[in-house]
C-alpha positions as CSV (number, residue, x, y, z in Angstrom):
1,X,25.6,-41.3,-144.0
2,X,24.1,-40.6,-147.7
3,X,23.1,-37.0,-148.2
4,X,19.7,-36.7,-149.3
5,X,18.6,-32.5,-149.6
6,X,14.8,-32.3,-150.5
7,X,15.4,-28.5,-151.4
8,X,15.5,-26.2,-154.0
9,X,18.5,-24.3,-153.3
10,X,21.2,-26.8,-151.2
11,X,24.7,-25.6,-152.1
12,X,25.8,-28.5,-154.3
13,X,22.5,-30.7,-155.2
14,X,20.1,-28.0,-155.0
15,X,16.6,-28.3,-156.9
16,X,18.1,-32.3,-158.4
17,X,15.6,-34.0,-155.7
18,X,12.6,-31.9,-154.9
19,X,10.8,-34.1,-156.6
20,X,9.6,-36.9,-154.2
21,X,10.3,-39.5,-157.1
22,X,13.2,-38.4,-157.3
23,X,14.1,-38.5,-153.7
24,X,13.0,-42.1,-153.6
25,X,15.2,-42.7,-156.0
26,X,18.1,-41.9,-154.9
27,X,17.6,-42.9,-151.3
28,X,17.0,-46.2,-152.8
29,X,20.7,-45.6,-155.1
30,X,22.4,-44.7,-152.1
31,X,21.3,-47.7,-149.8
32,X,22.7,-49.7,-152.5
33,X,26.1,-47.8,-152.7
34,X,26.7,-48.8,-149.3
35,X,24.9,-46.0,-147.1
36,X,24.3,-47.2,-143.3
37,X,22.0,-43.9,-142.9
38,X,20.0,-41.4,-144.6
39,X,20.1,-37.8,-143.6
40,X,17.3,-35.8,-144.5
41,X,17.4,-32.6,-145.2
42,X,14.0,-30.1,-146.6
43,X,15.9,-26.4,-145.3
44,X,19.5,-25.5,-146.9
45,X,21.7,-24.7,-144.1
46,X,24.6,-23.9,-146.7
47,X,27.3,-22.5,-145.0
48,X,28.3,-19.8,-147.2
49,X,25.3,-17.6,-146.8
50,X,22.4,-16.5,-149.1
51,X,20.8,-19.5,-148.7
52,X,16.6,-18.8,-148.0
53,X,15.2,-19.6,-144.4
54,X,11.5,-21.2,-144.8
55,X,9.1,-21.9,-142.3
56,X,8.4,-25.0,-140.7
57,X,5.4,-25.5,-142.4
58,X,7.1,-25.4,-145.4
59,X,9.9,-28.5,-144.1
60,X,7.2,-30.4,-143.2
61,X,5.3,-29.3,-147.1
62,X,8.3,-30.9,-148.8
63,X,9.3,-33.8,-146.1
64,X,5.5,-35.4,-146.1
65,X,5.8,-36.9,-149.4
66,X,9.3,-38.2,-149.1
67,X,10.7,-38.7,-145.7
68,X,7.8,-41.6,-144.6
69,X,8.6,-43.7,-148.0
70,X,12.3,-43.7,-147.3
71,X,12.3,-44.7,-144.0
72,X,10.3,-47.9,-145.6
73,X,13.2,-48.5,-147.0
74,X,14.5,-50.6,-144.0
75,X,17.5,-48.0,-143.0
76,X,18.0,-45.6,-140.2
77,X,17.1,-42.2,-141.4
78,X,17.8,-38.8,-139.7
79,X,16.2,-35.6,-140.1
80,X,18.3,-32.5,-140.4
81,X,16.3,-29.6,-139.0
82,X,17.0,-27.1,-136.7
83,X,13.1,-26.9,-135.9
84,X,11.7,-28.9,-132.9
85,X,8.4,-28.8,-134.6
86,X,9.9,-30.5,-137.6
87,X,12.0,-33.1,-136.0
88,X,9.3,-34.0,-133.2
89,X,7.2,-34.7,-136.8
90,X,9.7,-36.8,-138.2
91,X,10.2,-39.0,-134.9
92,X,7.0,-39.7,-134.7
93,X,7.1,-40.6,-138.6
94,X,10.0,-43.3,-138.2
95,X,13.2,-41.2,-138.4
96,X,15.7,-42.5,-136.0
97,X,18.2,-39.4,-135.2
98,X,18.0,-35.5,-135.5
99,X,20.8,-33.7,-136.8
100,X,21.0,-30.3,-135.4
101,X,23.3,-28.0,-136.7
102,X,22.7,-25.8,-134.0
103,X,23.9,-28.3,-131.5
104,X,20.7,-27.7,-129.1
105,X,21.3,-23.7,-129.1
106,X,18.8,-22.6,-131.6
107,X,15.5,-23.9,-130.7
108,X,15.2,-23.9,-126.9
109,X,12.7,-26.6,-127.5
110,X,14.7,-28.8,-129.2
111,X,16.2,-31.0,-126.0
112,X,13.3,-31.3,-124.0
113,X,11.5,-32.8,-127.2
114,X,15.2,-35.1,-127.8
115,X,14.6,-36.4,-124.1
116,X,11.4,-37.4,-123.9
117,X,11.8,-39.4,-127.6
118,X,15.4,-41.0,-125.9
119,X,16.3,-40.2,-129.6
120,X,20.0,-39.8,-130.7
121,X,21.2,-36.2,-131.3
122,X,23.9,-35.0,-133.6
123,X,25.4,-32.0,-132.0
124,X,27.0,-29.9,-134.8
125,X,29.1,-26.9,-134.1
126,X,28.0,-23.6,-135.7
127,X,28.9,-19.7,-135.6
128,X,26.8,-17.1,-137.1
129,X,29.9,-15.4,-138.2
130,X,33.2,-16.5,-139.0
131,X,36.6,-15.0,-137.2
132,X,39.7,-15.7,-138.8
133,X,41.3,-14.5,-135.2
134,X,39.5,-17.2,-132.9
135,X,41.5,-20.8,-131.7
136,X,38.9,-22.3,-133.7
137,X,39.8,-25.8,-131.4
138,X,39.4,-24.1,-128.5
139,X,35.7,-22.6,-130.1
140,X,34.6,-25.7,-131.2
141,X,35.0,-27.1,-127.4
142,X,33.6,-24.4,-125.8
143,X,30.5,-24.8,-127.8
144,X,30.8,-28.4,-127.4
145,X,30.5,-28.2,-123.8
146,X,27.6,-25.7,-123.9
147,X,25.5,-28.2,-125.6
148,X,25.9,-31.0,-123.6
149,X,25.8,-28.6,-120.5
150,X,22.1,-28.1,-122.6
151,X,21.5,-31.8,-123.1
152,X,22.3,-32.5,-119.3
153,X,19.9,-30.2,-117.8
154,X,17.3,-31.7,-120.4
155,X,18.1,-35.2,-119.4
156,X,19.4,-36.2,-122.9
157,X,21.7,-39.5,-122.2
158,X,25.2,-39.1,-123.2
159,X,25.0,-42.2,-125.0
160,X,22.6,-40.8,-127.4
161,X,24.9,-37.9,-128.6
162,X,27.4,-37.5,-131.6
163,X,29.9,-34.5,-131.8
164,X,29.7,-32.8,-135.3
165,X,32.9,-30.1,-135.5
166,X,30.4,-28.4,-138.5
167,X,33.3,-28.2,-141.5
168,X,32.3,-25.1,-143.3
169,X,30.0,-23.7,-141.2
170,X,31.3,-20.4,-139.1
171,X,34.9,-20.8,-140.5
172,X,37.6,-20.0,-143.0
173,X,38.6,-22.9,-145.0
174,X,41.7,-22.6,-142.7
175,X,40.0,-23.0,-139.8
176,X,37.8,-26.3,-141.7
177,X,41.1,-27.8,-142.5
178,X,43.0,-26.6,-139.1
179,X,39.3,-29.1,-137.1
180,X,39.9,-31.7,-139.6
181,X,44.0,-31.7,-138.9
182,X,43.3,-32.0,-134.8
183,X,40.0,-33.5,-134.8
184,X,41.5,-36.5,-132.5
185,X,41.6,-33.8,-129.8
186,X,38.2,-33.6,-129.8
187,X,38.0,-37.4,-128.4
188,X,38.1,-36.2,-125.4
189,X,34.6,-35.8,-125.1
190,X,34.3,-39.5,-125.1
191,X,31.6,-39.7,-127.9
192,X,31.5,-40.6,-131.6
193,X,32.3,-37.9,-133.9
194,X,30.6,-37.1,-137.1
195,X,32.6,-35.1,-139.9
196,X,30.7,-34.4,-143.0
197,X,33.4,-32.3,-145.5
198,X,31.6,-33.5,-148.8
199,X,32.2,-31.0,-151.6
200,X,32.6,-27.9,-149.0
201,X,34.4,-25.0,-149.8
202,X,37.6,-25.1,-148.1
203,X,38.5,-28.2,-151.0
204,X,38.6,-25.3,-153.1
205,X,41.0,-23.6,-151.2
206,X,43.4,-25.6,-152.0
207,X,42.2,-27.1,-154.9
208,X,40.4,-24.8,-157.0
209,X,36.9,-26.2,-158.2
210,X,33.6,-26.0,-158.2
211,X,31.0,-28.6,-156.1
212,X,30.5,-31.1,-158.4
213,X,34.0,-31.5,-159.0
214,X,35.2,-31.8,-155.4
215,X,34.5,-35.7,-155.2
216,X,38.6,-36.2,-155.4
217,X,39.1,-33.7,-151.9
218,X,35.9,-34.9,-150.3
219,X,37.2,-38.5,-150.0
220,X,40.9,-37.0,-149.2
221,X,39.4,-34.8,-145.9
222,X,37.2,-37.9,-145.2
223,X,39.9,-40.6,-144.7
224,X,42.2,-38.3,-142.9
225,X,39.0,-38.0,-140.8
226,X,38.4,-41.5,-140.5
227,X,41.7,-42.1,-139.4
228,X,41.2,-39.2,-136.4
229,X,38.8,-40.6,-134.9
230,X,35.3,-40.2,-137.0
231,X,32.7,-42.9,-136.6
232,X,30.3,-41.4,-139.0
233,X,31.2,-40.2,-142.5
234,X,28.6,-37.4,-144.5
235,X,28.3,-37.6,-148.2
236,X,27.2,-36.7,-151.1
237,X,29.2,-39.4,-152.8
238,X,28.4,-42.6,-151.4
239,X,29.9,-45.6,-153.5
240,X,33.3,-43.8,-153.9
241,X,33.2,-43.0,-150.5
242,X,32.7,-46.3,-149.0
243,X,35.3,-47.5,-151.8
244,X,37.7,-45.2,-150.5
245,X,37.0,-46.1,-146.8
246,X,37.4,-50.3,-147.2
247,X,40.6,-49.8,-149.1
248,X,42.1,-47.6,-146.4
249,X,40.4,-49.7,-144.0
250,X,42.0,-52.6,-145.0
251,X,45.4,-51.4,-145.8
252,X,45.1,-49.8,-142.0
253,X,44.8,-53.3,-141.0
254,X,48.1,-54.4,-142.1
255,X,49.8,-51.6,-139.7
């Protein structure tokens, strides 16, 4: 899944593809790198704070031009909003799967609208504030079986949901690399996981750098995800990603 943040203030690639041109383009680079989906992204959910909420109104200002021309592109494309307004738009445009980082507990609207579209969901977990004290398994779980307790009662088939542990978001880099050690326990929930860790914060815990120079941890806290269990794989980096996955893909296969 290729990272594609129409916003002016996203934590690693803000402002670089505002410009629907530029979007285009490189939704069109990506594809070619080796992306199997498109996220979409027109709010900054940045986990680290600061970043500026905007209006639904404005998501749909700076999706209109963009979102419709890349899902001509031929590839499964999901919107990441929070906003039921904004992803019911985007369905109805072409995109294939909402991303909520909110997991369903945001927008009470939001899984009424997922089951009468029968669109997939990506629940992500999420905490308003982080607690270095919590079992941050044990909170990831519990939230876990909130939302689908959520996505039940809406009629939302299991089938159509993937389990996002949210690296970064509501946790200490300790915690981040603590989901990312024991994210195999979280197959219990019998769906695919998601783990998107591209250029986050915690790689700088242990590796001092800034976001653009993160491409090295990114693709070290995505194989070790890949090999616990995740299905789908977030970036920012696309071709050395999907290098990185084929090689230890391959050398896997001679276990």
């Amino acid at each position: 899944m290729g990272v594609l943040n129409i916003t002016p203030d996203s934590f690693s690639d803000g402002g670089q593809f505002i410009a629907p041109e530029h979007a285009l383009a490189q939704a069109r680079r990506m594809i070619a790198e080796g992306a199997d989906i498109i996220d979409i992204g027109a709010e900054s959910t940045r986990p680290y704070g600061s970043a500026e909420p905007v209006s639904a109104d404005e998501e749909l200002k700076r999706l209109r031009p963009v979102l419709p021309e890349v899902i001509s592109l031929g590839i499964p494309v999901s919107i990441d909003s929070m906003k039921s307004a904004v992803v019911g738009w985007a369905l109805e445009a072409g995109a294939s799967i909402a991303n909520d980082v909110w997991g369903l507990q945001r927008d009470p609207e939001m899984a009424g609208l997922l089951a009468v579209r029968h669109a997939p969901v990506i629940v992500m977990h999420n905490r308003d504030q982080v607690d270095a004290e919590i079992d941050i398994m044990q909170d990831v779980a519990a939230f876990f079986a909130r939302s689908l307790e959520i996505a039940a009662n809406a009629g939302i088939s299991p089938a159509n949901i993937v389990l996002d542990p949210g690296i970064g978001f509501g946790k200490t880099p300790e915690q981040s690399m603590t989901v990312l050690a024991r994210l195999d326990e979280l197959s219990a929930f019998g769906m695919p996981l998601l783990v998107g860790a591209s250029r986050k914060r915690f790689i700088s815990s242990a590796s001092p750098s800034q976001p653009h120079e993160r491409v090295g941890g990114s693709i070290a806290a995505h194989l070790i995800a890949a090999e616990r269990g995740a299905r789908i794989i977030r970036t920012h980096d696309v071709s050395e990603t999907v290098q990185a996955l084929r090689v230890a893909a391959a050398i896997w296969g001679k276990r």
